[in-house]
CHARMM internal coordinates of N, CA and C (Angstrom, degrees):
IC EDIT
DIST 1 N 1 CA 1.4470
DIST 1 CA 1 C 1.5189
ANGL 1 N 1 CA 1 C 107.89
DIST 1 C 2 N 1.2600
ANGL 1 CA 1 C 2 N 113.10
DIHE 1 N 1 CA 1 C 2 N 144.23
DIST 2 N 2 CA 1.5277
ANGL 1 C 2 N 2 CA 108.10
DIHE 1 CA 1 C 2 N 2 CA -169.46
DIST 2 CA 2 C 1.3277
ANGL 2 N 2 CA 2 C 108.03
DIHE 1 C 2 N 2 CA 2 C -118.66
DIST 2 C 3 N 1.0285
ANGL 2 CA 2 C 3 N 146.57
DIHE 2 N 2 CA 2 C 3 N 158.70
DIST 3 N 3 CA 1.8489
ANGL 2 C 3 N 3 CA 153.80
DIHE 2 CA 2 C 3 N 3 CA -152.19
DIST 3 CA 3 C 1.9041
ANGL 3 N 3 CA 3 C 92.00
DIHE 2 C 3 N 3 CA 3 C -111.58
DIST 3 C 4 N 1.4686
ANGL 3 CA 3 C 4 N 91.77
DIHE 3 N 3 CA 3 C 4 N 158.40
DIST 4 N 4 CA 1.1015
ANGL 3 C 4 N 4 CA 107.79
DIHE 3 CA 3 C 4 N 4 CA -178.66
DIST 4 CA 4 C 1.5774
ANGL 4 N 4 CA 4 C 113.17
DIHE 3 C 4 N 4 CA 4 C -69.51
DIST 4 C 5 N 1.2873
ANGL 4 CA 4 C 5 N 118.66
DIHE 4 N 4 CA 4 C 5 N 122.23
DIST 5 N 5 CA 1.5459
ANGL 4 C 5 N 5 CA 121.52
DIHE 4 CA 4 C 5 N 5 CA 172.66
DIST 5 CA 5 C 1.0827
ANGL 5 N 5 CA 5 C 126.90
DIHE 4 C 5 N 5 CA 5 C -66.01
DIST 5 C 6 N 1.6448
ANGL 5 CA 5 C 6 N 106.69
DIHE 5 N 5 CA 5 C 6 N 135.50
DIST 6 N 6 CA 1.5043
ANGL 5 C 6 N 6 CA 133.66
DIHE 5 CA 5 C 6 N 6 CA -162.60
DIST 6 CA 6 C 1.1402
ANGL 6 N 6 CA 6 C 115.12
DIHE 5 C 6 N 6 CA 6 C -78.27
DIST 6 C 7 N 1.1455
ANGL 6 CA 6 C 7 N 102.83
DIHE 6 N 6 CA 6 C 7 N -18.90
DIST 7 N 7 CA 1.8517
ANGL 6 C 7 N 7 CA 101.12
DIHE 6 CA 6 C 7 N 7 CA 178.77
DIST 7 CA 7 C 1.3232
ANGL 7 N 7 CA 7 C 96.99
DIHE 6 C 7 N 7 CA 7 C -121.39
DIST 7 C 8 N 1.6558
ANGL 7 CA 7 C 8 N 114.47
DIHE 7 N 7 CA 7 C 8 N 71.15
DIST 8 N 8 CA 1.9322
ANGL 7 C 8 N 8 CA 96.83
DIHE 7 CA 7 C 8 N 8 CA -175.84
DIST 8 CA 8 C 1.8640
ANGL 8 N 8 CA 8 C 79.07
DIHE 7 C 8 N 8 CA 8 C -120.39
DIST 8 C 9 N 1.0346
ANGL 8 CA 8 C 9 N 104.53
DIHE 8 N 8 CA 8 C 9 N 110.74
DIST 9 N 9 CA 2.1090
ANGL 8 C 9 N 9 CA 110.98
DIHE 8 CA 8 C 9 N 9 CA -179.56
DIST 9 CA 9 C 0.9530
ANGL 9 N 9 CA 9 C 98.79
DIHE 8 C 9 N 9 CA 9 C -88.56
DIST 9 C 10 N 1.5864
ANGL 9 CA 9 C 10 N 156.99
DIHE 9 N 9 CA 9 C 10 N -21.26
DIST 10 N 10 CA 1.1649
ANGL 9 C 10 N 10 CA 138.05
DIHE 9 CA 9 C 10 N 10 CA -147.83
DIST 10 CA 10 C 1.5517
ANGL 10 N 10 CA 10 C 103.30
DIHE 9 C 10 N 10 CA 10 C -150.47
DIST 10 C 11 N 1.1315
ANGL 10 CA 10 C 11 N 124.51
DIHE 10 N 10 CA 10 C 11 N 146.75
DIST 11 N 11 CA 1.2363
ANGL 10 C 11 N 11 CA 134.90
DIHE 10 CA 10 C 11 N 11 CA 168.37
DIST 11 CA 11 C 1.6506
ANGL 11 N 11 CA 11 C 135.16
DIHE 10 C 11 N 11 CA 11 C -21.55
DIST 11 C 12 N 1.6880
ANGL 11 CA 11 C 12 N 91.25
DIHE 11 N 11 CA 11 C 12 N -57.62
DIST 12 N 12 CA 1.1070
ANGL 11 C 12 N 12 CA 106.78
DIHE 11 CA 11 C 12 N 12 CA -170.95
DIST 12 CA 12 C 1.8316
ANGL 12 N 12 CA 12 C 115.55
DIHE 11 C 12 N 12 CA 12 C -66.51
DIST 12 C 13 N 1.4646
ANGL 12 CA 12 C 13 N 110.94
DIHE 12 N 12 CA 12 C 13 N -28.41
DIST 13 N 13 CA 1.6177
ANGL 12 C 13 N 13 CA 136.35
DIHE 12 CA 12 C 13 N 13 CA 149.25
DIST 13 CA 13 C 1.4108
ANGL 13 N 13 CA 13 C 101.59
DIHE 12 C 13 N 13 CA 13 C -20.51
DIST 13 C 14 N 1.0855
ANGL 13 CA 13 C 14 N 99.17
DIHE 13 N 13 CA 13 C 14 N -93.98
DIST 14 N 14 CA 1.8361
ANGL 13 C 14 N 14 CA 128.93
DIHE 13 CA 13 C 14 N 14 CA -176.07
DIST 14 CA 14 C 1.4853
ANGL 14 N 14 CA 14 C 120.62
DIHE 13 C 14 N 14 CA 14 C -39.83
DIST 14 C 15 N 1.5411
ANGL 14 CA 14 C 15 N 97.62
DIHE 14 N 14 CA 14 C 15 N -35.61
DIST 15 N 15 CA 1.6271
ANGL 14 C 15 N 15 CA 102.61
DIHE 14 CA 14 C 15 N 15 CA -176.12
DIST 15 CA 15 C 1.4483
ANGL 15 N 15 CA 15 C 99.60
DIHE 14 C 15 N 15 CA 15 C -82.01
DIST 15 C 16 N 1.6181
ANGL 15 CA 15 C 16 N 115.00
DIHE 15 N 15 CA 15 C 16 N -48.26
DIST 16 N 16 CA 1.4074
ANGL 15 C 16 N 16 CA 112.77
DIHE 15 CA 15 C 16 N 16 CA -175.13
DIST 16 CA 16 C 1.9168
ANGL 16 N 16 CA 16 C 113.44
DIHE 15 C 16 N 16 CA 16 C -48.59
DIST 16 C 17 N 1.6652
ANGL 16 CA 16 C 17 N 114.97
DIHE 16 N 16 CA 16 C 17 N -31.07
DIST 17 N 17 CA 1.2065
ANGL 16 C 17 N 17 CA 110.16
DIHE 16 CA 16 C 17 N 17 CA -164.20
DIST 17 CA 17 C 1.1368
ANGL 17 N 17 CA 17 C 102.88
DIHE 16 C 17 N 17 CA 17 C -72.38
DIST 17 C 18 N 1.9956
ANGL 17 CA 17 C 18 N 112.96
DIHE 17 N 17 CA 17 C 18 N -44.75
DIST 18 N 18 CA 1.2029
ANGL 17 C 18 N 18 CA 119.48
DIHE 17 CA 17 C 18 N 18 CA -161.01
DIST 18 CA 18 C 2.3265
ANGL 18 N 18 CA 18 C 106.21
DIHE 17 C 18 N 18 CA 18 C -69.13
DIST 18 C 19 N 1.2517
ANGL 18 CA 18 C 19 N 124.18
DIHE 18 N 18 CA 18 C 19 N -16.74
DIST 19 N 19 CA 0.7725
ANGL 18 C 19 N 19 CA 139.86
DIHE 18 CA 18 C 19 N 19 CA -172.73
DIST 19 CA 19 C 1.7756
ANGL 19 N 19 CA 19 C 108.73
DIHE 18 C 19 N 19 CA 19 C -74.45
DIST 19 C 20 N 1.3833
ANGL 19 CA 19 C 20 N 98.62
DIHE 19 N 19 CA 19 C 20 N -46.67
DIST 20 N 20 CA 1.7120
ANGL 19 C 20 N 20 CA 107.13
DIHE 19 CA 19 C 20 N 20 CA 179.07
DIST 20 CA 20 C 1.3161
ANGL 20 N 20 CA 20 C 121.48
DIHE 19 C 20 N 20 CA 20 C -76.57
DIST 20 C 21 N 1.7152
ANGL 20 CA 20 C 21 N 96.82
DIHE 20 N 20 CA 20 C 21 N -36.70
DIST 21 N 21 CA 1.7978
ANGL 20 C 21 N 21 CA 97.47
DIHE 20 CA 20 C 21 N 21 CA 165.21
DIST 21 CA 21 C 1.3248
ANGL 21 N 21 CA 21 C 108.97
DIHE 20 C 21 N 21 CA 21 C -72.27
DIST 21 C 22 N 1.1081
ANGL 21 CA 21 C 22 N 142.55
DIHE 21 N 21 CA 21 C 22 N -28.24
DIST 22 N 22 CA 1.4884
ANGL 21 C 22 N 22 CA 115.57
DIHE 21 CA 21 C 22 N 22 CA 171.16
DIST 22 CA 22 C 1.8924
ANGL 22 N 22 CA 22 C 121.44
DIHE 21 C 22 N 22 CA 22 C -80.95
DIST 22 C 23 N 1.2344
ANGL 22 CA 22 C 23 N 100.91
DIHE 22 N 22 CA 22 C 23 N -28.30
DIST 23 N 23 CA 1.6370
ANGL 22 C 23 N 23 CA 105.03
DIHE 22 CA 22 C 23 N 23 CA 151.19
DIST 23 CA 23 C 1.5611
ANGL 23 N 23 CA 23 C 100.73
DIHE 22 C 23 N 23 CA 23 C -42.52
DIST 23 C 24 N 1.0587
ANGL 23 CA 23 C 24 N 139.74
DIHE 23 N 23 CA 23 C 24 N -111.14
DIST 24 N 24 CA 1.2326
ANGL 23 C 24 N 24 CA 163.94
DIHE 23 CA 23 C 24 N 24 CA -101.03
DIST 24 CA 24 C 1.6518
ANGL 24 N 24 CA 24 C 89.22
DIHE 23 C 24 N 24 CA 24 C -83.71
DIST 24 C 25 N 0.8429
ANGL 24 CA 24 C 25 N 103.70
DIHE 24 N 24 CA 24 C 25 N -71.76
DIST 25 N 25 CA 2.0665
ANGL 24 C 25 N 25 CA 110.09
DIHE 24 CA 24 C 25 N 25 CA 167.40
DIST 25 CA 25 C 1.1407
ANGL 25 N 25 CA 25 C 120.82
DIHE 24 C 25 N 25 CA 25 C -52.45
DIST 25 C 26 N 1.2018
ANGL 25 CA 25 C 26 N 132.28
DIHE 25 N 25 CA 25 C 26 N -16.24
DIST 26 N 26 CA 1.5690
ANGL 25 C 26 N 26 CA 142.48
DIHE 25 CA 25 C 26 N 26 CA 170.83
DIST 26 CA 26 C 1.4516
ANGL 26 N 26 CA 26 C 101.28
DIHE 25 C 26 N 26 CA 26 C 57.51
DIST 26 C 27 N 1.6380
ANGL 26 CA 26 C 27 N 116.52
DIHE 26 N 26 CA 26 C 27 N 76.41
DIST 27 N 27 CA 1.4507
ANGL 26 C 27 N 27 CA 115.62
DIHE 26 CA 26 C 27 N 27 CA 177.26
DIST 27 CA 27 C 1.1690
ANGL 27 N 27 CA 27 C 106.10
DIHE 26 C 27 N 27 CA 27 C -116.35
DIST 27 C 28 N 1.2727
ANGL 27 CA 27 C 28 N 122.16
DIHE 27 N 27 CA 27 C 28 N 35.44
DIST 28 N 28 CA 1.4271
ANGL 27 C 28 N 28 CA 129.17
DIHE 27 CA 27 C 28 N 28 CA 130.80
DIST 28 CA 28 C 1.1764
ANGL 28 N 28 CA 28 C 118.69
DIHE 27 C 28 N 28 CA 28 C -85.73
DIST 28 C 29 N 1.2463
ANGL 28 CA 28 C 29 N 133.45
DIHE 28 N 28 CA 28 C 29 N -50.86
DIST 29 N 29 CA 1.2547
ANGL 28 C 29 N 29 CA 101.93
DIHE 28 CA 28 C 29 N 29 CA -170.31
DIST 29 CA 29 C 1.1871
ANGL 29 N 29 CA 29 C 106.62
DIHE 28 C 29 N 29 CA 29 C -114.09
DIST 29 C 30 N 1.6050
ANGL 29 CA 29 C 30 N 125.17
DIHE 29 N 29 CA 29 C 30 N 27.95
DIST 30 N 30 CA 1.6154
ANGL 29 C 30 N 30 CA 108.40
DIHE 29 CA 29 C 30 N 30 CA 131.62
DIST 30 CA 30 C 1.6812
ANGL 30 N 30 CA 30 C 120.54
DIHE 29 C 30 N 30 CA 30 C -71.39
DIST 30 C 31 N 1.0459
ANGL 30 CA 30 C 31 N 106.83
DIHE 30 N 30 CA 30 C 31 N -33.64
DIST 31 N 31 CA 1.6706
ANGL 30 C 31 N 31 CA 116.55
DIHE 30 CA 30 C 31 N 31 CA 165.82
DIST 31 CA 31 C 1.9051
ANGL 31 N 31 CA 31 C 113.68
DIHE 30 C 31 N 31 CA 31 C -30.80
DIST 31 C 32 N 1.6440
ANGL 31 CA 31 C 32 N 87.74
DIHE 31 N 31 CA 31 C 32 N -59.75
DIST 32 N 32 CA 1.0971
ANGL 31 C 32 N 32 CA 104.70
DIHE 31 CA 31 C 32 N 32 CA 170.31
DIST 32 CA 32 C 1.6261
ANGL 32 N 32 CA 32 C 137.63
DIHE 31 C 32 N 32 CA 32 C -46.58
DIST 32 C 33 N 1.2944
ANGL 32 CA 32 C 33 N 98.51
DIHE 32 N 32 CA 32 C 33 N -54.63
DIST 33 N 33 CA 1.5938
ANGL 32 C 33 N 33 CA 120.56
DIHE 32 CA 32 C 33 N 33 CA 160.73
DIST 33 CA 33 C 1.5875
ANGL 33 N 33 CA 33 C 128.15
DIHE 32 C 33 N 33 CA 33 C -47.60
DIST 33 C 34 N 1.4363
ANGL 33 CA 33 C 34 N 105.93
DIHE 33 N 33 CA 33 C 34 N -27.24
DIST 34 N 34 CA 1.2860
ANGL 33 C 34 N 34 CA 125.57
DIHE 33 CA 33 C 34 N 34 CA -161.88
DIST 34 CA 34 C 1.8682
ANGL 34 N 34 CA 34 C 100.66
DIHE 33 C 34 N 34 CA 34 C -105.99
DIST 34 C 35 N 1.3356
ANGL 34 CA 34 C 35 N 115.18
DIHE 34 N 34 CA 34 C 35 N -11.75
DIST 35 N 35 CA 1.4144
ANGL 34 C 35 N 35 CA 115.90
DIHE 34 CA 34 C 35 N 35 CA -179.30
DIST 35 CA 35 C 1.4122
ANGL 35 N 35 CA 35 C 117.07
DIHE 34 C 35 N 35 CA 35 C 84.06
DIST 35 C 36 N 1.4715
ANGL 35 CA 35 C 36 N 112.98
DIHE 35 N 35 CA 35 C 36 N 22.77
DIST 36 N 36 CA 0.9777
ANGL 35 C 36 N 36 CA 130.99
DIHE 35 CA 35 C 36 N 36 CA 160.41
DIST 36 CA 36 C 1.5854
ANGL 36 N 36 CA 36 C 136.09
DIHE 35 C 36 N 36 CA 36 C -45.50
DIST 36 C 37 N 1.0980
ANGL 36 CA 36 C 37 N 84.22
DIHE 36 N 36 CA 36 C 37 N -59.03
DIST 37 N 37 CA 1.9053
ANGL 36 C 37 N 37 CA 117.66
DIHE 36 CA 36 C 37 N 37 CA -179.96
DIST 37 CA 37 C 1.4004
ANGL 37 N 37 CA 37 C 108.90
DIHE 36 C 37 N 37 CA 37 C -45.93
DIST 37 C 38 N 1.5539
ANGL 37 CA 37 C 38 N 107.36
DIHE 37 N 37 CA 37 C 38 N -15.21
DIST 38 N 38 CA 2.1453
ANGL 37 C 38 N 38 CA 93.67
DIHE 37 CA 37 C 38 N 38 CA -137.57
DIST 38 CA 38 C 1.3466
ANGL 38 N 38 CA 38 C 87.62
DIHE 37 C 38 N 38 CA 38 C -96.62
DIST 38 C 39 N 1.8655
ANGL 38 CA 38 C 39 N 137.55
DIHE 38 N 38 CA 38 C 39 N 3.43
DIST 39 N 39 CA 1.3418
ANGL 38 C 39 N 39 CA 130.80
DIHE 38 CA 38 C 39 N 39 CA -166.83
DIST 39 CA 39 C 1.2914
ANGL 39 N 39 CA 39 C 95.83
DIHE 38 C 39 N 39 CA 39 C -81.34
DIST 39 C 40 N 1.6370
ANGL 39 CA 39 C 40 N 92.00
DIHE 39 N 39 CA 39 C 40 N 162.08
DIST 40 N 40 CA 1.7384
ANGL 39 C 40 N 40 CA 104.36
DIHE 39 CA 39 C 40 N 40 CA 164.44
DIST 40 CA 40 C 1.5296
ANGL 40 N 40 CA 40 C 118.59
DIHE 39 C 40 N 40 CA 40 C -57.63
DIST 40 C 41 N 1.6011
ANGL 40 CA 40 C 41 N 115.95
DIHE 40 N 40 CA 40 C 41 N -37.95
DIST 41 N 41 CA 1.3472
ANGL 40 C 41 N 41 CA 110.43
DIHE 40 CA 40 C 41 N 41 CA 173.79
DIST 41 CA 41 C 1.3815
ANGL 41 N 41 CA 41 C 128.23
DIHE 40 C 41 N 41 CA 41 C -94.54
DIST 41 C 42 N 0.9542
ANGL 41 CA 41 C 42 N 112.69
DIHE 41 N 41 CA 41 C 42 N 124.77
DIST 42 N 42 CA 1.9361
ANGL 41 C 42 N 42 CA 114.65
DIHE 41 CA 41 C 42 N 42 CA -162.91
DIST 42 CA 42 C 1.6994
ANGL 42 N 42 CA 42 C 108.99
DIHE 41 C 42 N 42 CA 42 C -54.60
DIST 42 C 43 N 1.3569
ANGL 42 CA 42 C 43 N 103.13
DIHE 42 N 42 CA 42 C 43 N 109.92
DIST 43 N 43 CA 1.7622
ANGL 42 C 43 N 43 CA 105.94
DIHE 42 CA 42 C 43 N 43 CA -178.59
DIST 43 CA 43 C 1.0628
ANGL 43 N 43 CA 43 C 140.61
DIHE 42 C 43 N 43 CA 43 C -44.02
DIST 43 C 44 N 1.9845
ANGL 43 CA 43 C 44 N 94.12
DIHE 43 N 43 CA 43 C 44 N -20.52
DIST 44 N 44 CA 1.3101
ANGL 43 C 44 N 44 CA 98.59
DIHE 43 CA 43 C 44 N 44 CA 179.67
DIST 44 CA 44 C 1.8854
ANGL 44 N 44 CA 44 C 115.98
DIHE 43 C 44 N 44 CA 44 C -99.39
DIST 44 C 45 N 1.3837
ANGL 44 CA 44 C 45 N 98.29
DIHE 44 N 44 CA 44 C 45 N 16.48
DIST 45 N 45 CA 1.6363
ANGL 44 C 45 N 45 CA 94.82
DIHE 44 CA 44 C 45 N 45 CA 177.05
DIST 45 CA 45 C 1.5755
ANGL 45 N 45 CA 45 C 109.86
DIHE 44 C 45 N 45 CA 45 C -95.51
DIST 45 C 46 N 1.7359
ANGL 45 CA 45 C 46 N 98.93
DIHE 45 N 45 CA 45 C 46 N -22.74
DIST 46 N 46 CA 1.6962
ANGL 45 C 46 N 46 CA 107.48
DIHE 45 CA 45 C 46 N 46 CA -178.29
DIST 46 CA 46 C 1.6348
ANGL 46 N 46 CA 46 C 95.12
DIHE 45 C 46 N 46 CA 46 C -88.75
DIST 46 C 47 N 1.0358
ANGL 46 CA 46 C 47 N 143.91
DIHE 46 N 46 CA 46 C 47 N -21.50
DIST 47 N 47 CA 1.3849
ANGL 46 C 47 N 47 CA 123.98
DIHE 46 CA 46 C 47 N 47 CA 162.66
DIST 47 CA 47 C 1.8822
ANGL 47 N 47 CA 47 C 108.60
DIHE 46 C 47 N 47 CA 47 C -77.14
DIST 47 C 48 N 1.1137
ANGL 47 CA 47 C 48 N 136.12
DIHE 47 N 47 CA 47 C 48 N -9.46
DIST 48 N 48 CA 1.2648
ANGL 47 C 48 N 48 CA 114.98
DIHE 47 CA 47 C 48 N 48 CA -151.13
DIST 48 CA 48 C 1.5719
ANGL 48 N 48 CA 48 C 73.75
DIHE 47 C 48 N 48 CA 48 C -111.37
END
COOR INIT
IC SEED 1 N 1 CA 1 C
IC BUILD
């Protein structure tokens, strides 16, 4: 697992990391599992 990068200046950096760690961990569909999913607002836009 690799740490968040030190030289990430810009957004698009940060989003890409924060985007792969939840790929890679599948926190969607533990989200999912947990009864997450079932709101009106999609869980994974308030985590991302």
């Amino acid at each position: 697992m690799s740490s968040i990068p030190q030289n990430a200046h810009n957004e698009n950096d940060i989003s890409s990391f924060v985007a792969n760690f939840m790929k890679d961990f599948q926190v969607g569909r533990l989200l999912f599992q947990c009864n997450a999913g079932k709101e009106k607002i999609p869980v994974m836009d308030i985590f991302r």
